[in-house]
PDB file of N, H, CA, C and O in Angstrom:
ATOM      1  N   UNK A   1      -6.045 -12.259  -7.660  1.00  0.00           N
ATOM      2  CA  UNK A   1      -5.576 -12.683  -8.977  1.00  0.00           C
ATOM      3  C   UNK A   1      -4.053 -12.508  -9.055  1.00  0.00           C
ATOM      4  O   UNK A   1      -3.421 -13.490  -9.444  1.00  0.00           O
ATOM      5  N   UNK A   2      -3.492 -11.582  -8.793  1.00  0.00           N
ATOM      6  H   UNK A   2      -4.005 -10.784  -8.477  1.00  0.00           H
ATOM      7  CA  UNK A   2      -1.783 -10.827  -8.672  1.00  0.00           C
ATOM      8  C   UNK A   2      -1.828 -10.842  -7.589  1.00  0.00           C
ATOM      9  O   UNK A   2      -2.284  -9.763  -7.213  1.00  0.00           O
ATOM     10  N   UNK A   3      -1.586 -11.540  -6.706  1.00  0.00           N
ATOM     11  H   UNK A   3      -1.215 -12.417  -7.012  1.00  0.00           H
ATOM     12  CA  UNK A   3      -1.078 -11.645  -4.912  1.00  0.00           C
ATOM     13  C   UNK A   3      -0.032 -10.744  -4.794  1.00  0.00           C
ATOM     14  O   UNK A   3       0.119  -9.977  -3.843  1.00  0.00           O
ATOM     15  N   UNK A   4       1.192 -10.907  -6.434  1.00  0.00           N
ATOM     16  H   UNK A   4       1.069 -11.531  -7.206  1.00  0.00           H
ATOM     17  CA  UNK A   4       2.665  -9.958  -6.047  1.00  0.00           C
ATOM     18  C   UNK A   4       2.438  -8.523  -6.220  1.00  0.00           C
ATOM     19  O   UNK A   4       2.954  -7.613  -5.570  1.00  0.00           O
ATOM     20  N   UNK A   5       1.381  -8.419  -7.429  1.00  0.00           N
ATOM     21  H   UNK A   5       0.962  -9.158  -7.956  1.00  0.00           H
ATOM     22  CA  UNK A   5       0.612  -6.685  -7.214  1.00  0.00           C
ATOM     23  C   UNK A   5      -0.201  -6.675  -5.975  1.00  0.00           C
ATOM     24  O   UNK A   5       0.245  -5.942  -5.093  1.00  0.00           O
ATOM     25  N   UNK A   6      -1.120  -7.219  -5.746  1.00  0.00           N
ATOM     26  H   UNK A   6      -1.483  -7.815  -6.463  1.00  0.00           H
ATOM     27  CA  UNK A   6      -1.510  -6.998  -4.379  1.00  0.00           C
ATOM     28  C   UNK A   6      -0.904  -6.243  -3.252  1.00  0.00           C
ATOM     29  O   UNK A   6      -1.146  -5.253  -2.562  1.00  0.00           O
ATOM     30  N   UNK A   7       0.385  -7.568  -3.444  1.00  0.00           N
ATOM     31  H   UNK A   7       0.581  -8.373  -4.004  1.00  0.00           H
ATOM     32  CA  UNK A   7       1.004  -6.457  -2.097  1.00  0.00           C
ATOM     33  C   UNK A   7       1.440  -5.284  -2.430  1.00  0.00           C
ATOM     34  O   UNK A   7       0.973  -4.361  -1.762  1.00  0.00           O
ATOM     35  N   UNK A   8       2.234  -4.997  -3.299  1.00  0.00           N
ATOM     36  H   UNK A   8       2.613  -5.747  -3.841  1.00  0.00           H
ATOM     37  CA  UNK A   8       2.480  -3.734  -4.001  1.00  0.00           C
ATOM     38  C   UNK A   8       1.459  -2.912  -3.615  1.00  0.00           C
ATOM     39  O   UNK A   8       1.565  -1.919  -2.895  1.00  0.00           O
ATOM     40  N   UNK A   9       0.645  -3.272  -4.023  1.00  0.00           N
ATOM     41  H   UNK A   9       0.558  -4.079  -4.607  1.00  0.00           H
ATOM     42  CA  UNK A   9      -0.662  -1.985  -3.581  1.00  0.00           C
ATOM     43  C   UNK A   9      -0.678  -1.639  -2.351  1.00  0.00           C
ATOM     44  O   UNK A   9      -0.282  -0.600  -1.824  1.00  0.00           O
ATOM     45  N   UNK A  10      -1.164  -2.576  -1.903  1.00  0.00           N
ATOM     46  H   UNK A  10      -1.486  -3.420  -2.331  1.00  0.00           H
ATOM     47  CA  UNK A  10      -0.501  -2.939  -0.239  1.00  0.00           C
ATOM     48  C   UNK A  10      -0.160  -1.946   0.988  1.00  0.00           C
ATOM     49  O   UNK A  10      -0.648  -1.311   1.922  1.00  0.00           O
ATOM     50  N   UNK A  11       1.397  -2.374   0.100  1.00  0.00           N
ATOM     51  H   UNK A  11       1.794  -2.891  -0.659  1.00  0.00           H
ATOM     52  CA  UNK A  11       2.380  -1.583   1.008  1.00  0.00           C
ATOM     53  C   UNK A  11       2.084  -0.053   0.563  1.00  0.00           C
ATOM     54  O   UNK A  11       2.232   0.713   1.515  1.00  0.00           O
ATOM     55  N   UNK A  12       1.672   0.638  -0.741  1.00  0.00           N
ATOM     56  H   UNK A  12       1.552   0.015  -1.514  1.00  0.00           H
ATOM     57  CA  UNK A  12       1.608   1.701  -1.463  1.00  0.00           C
ATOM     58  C   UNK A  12       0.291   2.397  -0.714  1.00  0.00           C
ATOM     59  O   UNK A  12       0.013   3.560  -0.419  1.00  0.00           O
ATOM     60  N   UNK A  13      -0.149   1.559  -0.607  1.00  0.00           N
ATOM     61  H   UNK A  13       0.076   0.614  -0.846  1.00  0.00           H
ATOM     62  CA  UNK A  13      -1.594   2.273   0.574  1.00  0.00           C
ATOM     63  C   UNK A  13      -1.328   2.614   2.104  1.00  0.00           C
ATOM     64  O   UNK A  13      -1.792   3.481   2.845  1.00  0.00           O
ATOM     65  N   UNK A  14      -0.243   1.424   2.320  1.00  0.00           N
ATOM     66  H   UNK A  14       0.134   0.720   1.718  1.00  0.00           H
ATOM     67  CA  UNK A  14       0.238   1.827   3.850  1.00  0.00           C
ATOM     68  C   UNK A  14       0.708   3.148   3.847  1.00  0.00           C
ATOM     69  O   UNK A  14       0.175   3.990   4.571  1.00  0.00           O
ATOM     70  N   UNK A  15       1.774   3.456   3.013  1.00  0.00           N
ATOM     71  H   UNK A  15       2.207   2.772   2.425  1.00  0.00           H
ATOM     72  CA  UNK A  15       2.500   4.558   2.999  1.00  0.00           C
ATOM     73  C   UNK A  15       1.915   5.930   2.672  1.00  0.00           C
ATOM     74  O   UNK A  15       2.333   7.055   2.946  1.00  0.00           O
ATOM     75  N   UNK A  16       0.836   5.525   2.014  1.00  0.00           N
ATOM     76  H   UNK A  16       0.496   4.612   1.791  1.00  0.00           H
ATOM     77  CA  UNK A  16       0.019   6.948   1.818  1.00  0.00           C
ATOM     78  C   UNK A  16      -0.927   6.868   3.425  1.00  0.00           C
ATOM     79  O   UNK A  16      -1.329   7.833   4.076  1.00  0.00           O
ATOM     80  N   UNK A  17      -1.025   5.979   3.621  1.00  0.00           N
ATOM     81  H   UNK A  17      -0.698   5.195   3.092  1.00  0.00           H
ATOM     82  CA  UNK A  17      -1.924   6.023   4.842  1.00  0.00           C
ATOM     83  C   UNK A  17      -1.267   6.759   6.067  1.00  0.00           C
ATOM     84  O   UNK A  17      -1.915   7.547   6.755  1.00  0.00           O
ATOM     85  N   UNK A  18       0.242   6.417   6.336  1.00  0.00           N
ATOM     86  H   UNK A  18       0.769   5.777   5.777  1.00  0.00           H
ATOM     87  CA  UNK A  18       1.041   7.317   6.857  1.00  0.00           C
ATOM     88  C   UNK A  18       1.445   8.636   6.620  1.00  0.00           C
ATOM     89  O   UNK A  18       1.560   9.384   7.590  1.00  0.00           O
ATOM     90  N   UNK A  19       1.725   9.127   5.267  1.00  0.00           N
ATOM     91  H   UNK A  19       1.632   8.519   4.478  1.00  0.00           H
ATOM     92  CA  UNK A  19       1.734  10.204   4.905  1.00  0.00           C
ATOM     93  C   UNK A  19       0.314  10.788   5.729  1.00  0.00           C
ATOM     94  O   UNK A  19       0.282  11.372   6.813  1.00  0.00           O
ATOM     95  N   UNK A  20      -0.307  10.591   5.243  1.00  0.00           N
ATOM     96  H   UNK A  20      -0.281  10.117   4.363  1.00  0.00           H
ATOM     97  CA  UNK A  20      -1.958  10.774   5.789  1.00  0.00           C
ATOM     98  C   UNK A  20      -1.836  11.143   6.875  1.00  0.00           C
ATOM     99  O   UNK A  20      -2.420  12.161   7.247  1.00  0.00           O
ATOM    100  N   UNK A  21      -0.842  10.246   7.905  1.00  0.00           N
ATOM    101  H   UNK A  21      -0.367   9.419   7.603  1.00  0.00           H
ATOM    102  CA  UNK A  21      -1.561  10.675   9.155  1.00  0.00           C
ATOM    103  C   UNK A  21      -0.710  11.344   9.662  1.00  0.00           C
ATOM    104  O   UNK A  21      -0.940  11.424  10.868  1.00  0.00           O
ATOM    105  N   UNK A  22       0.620  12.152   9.233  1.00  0.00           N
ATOM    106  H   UNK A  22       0.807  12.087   8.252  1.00  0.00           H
ATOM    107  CA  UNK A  22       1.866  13.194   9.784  1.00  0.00           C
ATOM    108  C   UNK A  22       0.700  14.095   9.997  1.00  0.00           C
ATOM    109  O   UNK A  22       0.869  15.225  10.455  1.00  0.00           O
TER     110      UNK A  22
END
């Protein structure tokens, strides 16, 4: 529906996903 929130989320999940994995 929001493709431009989408990615937002996105990228916001990548970065916790990294945090995650230090």
């Amino acid at each position: 529906m929001f493709p431009k929130h989408n990615s937002s989320i996105k990228e916001l999940h990548r970065h916790h996903i990294e945090l995650n994995a230090k």
